[in-house]
N, C-alpha and C positions, 0 to 999 in steps of 0.2 A: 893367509899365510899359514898352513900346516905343516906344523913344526913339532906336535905332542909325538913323545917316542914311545906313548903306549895309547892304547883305545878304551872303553867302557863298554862290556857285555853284559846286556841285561840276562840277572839270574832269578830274577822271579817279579811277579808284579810291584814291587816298591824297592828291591836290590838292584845291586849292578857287581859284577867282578871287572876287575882291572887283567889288560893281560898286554904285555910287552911287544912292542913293533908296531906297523903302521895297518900290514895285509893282513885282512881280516879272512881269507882263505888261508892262513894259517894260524894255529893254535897260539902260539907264540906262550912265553914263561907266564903261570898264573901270578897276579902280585896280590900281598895281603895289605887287606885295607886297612886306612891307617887309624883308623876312629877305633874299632875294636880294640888295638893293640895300646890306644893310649889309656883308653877303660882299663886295662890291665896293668900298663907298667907304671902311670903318670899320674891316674887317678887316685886318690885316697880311699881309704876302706869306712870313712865315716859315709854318714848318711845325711843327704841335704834336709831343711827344716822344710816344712809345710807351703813355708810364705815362698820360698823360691822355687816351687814346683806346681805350686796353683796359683793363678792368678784373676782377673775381674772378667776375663776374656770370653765370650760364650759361642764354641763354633758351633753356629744354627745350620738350619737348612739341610743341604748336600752332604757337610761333615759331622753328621749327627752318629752315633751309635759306633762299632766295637772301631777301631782302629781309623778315626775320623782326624784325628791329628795327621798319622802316615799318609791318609789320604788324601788331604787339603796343602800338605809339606810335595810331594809329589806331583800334586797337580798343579802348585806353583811352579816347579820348578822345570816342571816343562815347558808351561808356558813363557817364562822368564826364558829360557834356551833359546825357545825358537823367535820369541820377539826380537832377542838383542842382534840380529843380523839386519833385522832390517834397518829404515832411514826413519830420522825420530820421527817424521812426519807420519809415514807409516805405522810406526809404531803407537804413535798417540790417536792417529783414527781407526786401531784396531780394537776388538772386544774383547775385555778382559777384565780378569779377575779383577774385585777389589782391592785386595794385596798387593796383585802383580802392578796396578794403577799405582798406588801410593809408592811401591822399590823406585820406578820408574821417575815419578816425581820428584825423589827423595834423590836420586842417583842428577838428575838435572842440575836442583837447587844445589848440590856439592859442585857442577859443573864438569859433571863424571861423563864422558861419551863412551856409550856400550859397544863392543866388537861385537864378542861374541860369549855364548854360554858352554859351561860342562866342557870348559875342556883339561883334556886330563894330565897330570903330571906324574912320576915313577922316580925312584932309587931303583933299576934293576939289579944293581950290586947286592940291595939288602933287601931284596924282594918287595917294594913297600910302592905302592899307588893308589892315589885318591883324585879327586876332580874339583878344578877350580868352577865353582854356580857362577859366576861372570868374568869375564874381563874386558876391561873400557879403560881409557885417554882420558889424562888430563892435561894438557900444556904439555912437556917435554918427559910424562911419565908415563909408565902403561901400571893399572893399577888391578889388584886382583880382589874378588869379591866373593867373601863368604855369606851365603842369605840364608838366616834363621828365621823359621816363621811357628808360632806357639808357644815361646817363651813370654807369654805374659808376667811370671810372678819376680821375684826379686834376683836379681841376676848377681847380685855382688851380695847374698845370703853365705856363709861358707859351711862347709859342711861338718858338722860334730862328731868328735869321738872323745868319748872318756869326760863329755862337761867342756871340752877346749874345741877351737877350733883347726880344722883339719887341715895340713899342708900337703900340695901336691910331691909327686915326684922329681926328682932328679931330673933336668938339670931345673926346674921352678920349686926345689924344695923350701924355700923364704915366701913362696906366693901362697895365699889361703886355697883352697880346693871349691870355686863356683861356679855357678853355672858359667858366667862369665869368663874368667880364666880357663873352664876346659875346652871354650872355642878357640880363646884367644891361642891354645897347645894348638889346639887342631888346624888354625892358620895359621900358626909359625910354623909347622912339619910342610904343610902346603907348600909355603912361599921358598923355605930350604931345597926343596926340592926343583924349584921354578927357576932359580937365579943357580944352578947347577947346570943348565942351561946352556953352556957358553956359545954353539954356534945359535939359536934362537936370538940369546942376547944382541950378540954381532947384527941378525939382521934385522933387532927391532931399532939397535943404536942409526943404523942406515939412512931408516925411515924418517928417524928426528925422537925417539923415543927415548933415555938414555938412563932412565931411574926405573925401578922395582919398587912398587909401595903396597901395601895390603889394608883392607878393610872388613869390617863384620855388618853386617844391618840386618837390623833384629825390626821383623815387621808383624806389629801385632793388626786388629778391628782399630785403633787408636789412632797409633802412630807408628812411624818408621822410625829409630835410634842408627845414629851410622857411628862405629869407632874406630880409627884408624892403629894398626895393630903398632904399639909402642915399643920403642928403640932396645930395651928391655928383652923382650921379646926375641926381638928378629934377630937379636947376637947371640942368643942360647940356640939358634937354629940348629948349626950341623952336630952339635952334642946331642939334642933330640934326636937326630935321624940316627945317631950312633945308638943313643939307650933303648930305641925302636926295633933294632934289629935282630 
């Protein structure tokens, strides 16, 4: 069922730009993505501690040397795309990353069944589009999945200024500034934008799908952590896409 009102063009080896419409023989409106913008208006000007930026983690091998994170973050995330189409039987007798084995594991034992990956969502009003890394079933929801891989170190570390710790922006100005919290921004603007949706809604409700739920999983060499994005969150949604704008 394609139903995304904007697409994802790749703009250089590890980027992508968002641009409005389906036909990709047309230009269509460029949108700004949404991660930048929350670095900007959302994020705090403090600076995270040590323990939340390194962790036990050691990308060997393949992701060794300058930009071995973007690389290993990317190369998951393709292969997570194009796995999640297939049938799980397929998908579990394919070869695949260590990472991408354990999301996959991780995504079962929840009892998450994968559709599909990268697909993309838009505010054309306010210029703003990013990409949901999965969406999968559960029972009578269809549930959206943001996949962090390299965060090994403390994720609920918050970030310092002035000796105190540092609060996000407007509208999570009471929430500390973590690594944790600035994904959790990053899939609330997601999900606000996904449940704007209303003919998609209509034809997911059809199918037997009839809830909107969001999740984070953070997949290190370790383990995989899944958080399901809190209630908290997802009612500060459409005020985020307004202070985004």
């Amino acid at each position: 069922m394609n139903t995304a009102p904007a697409r994802a063009v790749r703009s250089s080896k590890y980027s992508v730009v968002f641009r409005a419409g389906k036909d990709k023989r047309r230009g269509g409106a460029r949108l700004r993505g949404v991660t930048r913008i929350l670095q900007k208006k959302v994020w705090s000007q403090g600076f995270l501690p040590a323990r939340a930026l390194f962790g036990e983690e050691n990308k060997c091998g393949r992701w060794k040397g300058p930009d071995g994170g973007k690389r290993r973050g990317s190369a998951v995330d393709a292969q997570v795309c194009r796995l999640a189409r297939l049938s799980d039987a397929r998908r579990r007798s394919s070869k695949k990353f260590h990472l991408v084995d354990m999301i996959f594991r991780a995504l079962r034992t929840q009892g998450m069944e994968p559709l599909m990956g990268q697909r993309v969502v838009c505010d054309v009003s306010r210029g703003l589009g990013t990409a949901v890394d999965l969406v999968c079933s559960k029972e009578d929801a269809l549930i959206l999945v943001e996949v962090k891989t390299g965060y090994a170190g403390d994720r609920t570390a918050s970030a310092q200024m002035k000796g105190r710790n540092a609060k996000m922006g407007v509208p999570f100005a009471s929430a500390n500034d973590t690594i944790l919290n600035r994904h959790f921004a990053q899939l609330t603007a997601t999900t606000a934008m996904f449940v704007r949706e209303i003919e998609t809604l209509r034809r997911l409700s059809e199918i037997g799908l009839k809830r909107v739920e969001s999740v984070l999983v953070y997949a290190t060499n370790d383990d995989v952590e899944v958080h399901s994005l809190p209630e908290w969150w997802l009612k500060r949604g459409e005020r985020l896409l307004s202070v985004l704008e």
